[in-house]
C-alpha positions as CSV (number, residue, x, y, z in Angstrom):
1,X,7.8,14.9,72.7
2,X,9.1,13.1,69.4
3,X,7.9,14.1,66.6
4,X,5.4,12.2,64.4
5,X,7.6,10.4,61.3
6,X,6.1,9.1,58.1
7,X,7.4,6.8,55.8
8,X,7.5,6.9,52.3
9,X,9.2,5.7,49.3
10,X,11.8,7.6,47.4
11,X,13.7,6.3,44.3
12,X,13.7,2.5,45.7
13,X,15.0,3.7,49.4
14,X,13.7,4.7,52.4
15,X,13.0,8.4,53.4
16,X,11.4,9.8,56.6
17,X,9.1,13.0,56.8
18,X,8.6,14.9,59.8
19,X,5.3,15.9,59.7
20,X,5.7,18.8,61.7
21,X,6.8,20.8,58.5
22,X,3.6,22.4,56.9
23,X,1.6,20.1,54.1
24,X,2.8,22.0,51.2
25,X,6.4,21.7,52.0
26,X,5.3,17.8,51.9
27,X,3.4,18.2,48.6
28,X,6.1,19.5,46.7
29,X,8.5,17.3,48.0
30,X,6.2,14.6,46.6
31,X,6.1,15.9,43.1
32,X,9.9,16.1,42.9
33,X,10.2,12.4,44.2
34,X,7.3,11.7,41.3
35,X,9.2,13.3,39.1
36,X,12.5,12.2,39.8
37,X,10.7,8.3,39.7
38,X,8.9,9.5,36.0
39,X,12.6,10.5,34.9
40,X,14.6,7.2,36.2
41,X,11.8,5.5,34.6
42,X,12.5,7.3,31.3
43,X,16.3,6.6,31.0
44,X,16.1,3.5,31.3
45,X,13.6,2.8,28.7
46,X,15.5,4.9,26.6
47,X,18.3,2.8,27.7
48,X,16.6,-0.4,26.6
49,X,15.4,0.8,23.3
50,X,18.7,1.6,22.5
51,X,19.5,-1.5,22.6
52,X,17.0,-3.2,21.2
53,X,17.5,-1.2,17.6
54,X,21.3,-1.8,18.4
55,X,20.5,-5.3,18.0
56,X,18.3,-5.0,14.9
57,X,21.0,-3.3,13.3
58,X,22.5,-7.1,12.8
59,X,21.1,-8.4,9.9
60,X,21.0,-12.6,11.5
61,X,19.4,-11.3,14.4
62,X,16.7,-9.9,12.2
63,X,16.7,-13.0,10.5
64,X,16.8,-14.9,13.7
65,X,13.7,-13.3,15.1
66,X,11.3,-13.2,11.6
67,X,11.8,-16.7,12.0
68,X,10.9,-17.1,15.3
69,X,7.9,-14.9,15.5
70,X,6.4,-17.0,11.8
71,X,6.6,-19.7,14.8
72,X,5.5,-18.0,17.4
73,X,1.8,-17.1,15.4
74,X,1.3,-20.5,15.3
75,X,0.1,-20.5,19.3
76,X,-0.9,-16.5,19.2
77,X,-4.7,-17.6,19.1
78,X,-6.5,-19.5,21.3
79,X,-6.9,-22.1,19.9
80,X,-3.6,-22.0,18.5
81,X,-3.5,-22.6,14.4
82,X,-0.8,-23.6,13.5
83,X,0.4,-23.2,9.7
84,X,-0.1,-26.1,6.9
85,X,2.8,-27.7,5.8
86,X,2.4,-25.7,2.5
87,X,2.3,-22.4,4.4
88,X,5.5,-23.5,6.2
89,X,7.2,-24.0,2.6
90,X,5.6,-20.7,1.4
91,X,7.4,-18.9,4.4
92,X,10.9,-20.7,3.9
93,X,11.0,-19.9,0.6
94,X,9.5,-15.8,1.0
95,X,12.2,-15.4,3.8
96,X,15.4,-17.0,1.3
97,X,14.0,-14.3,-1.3
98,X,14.6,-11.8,1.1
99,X,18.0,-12.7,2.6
100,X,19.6,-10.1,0.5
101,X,17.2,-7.5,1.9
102,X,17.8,-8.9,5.6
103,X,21.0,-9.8,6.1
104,X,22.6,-7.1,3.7
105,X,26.1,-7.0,2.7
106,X,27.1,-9.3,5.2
107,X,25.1,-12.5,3.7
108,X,28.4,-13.7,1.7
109,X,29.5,-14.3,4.8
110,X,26.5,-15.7,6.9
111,X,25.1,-17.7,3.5
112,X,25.8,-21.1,4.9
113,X,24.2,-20.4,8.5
114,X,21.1,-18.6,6.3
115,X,20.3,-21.6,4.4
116,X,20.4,-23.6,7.7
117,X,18.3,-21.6,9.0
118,X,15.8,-21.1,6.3
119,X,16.1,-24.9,5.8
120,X,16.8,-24.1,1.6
121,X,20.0,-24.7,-0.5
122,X,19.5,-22.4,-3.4
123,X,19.3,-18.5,-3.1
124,X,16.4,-17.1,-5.2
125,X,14.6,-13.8,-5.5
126,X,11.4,-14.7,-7.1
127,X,9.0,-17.2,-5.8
128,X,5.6,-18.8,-7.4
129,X,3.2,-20.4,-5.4
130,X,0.4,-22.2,-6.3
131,X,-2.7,-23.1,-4.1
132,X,-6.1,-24.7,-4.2
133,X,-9.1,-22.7,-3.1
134,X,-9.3,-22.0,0.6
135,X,-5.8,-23.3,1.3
136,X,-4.8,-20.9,3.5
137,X,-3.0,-18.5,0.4
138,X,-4.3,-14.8,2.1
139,X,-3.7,-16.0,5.8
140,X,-0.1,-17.5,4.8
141,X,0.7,-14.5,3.1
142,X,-0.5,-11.9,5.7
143,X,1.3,-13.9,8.4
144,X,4.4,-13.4,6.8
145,X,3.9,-9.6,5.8
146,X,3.0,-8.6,9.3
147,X,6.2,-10.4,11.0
148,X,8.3,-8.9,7.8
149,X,7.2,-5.5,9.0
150,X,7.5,-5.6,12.8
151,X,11.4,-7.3,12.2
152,X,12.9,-5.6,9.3
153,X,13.4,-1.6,10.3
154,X,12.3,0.7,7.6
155,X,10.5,-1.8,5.2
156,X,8.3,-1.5,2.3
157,X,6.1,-3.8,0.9
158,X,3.8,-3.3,-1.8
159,X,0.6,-6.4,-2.0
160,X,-1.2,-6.8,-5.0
161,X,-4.4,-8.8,-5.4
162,X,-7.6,-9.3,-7.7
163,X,-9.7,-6.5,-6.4
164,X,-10.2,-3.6,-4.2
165,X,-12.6,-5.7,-2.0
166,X,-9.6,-8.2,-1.9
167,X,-6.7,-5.7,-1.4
168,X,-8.9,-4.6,1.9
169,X,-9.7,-7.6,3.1
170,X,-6.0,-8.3,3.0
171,X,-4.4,-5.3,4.5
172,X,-6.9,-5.8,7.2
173,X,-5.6,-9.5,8.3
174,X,-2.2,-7.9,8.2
175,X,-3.3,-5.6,10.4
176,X,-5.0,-8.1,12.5
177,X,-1.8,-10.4,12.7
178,X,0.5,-8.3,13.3
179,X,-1.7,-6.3,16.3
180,X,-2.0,-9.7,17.8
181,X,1.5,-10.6,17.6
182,X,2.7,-7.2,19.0
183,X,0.4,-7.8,22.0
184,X,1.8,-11.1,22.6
185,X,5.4,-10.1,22.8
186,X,5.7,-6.3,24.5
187,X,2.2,-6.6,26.2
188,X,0.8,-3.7,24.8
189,X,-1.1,-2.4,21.4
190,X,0.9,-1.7,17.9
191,X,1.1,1.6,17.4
192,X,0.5,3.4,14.2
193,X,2.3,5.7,12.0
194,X,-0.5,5.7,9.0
195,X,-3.9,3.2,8.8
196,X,-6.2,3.9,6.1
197,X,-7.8,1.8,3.3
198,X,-4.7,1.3,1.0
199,X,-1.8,1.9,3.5
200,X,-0.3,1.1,6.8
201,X,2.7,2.8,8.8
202,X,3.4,0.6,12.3
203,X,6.2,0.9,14.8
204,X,7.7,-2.6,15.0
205,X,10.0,-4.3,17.6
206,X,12.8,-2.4,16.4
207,X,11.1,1.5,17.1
208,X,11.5,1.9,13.8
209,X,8.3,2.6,10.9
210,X,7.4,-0.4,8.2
211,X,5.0,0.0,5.6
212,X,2.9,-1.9,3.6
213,X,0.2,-1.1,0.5
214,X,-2.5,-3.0,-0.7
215,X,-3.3,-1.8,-4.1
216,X,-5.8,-3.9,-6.5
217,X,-4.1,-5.4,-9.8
218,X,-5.6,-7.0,-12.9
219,X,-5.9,-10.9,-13.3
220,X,-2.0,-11.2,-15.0
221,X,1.2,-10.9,-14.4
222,X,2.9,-7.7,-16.1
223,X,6.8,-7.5,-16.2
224,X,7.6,-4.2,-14.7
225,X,10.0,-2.1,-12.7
226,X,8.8,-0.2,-9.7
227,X,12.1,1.9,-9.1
228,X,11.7,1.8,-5.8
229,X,15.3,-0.2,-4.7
230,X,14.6,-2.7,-1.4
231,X,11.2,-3.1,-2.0
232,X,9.3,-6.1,-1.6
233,X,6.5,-6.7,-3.8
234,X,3.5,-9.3,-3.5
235,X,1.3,-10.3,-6.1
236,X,-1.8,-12.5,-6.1
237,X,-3.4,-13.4,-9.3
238,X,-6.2,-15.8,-10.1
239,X,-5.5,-17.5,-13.4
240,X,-9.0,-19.8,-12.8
241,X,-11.7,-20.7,-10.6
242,X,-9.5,-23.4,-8.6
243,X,-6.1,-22.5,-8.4
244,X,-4.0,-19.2,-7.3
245,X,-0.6,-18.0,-8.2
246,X,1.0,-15.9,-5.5
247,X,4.5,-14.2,-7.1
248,X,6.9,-12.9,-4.6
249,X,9.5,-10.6,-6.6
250,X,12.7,-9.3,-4.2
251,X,13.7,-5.9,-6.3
């Protein structure tokens, strides 16, 4: 009499069990194949994160895809919002602050193709921006922090505003933003290196960790000198009850 076969799957092929071998010959043979699968699995998204942080180690790809994703929020939420014409500005002119942080020592070269992209003609580092009341200054801001963190590896970025109630408020839409975001592009949560009241450490596209602080600040501008080479620093100051100054200093 033949004996009874049973088919199963095994590594994307086809493998036949006699079942006249005793269950636990067939159980353990099971957690190998499972095992083998869990490994296969493994490699090759080790494999693809490799690549992936390859690619962010080119500074226009970086540039390519902060500019993309500052798109991209525009249809994240249903329904989509997509950004004012002044926070589109804002944006241009926060990203041509930080080519020299993105690109690096290769933007002499790429300059041309930066501006292009960044739709600007004149390289600056500092950047004032001035809004009405409820213009959209803390959600244009945050937008543009959250991308800055999930495409630049190993960033810093320090945000001051008016008060402690403020500073949380805004680290929390950052956080909000950029968890959104995340979800939308790898189909799964942001994951966190640090999350409390004044800080936040997140693993962005790149597998790499980005911070950002939200600190309060007093109501004026102070010339100062953080040490603290690459950093990017935001701050927001009311100078009066209708109109905002946000300063965006590339040190």
């Amino acid at each position: 009499m033949c004996d009874v076969l049973r088919l199963c799957e095994w590594s994307g092929g086809i493998a036949f069990k006699d079942m006249s071998r005793s269950e636990e010959k067939i159980r353990q043979e099971m957690r190998l194949i499972s095992k083998l699968q869990y490994y296969q699995t493994l490699e090759k998204e080790t494999v693809r994160s490799s690549q992936r942080e390859n690619k962010y180690d080119d500074g226009m790809y970086r540039l390519k895809k902060l500019i993309k994703y500052l798109k991209k929020l525009d249809i994240v939420d249903n329904p989509p919002r997509p950004r004012s014409t002044a926070q589109q500005r804002m944006h241009k002119a926060f990203t041509c602050a930080s080519l020299k942080k993105i690109v690096g020592p290769d933007l002499p070269k790429y300059l041309e193709e930066a501006f292009t992209l960044c739709e600007m003609v004149e390289l600056r580092s500092d950047v004032i921006v001035l809004f009405p009341r409820r213009h959209g200054k803390t959600e244009g801001t945050a937008r543009f922090v959250a991308v800055y963190l999930l495409t630049q590896p190993g960033a810093s970025i320090s945000v001051f505003s008016t008060g402690i109630r403020t500073a949380r408020k805004m680290l929390l839409k950052i956080v909000e933003i950029l968890m959104k975001l995340h979800e939308s592009v790898t189909e799964s949560p942001a994951q966190f290196e640090t999350h409390n009241k004044e800080e936040i450490g997140v693993y962005g596209f790149h597998g790499k960790v980005s911070k950002c602080f939200s600190y309060p600040s007093k109501v004026q501008i102070d010339v100062f000198s953080t040490g603290q080479g690459g950093s990017i620093i935001c701050l927001g100051v009311r100078v009066c009850v209708c109109v905002c100054v946000f300063f965006f200093l590339y040190v």
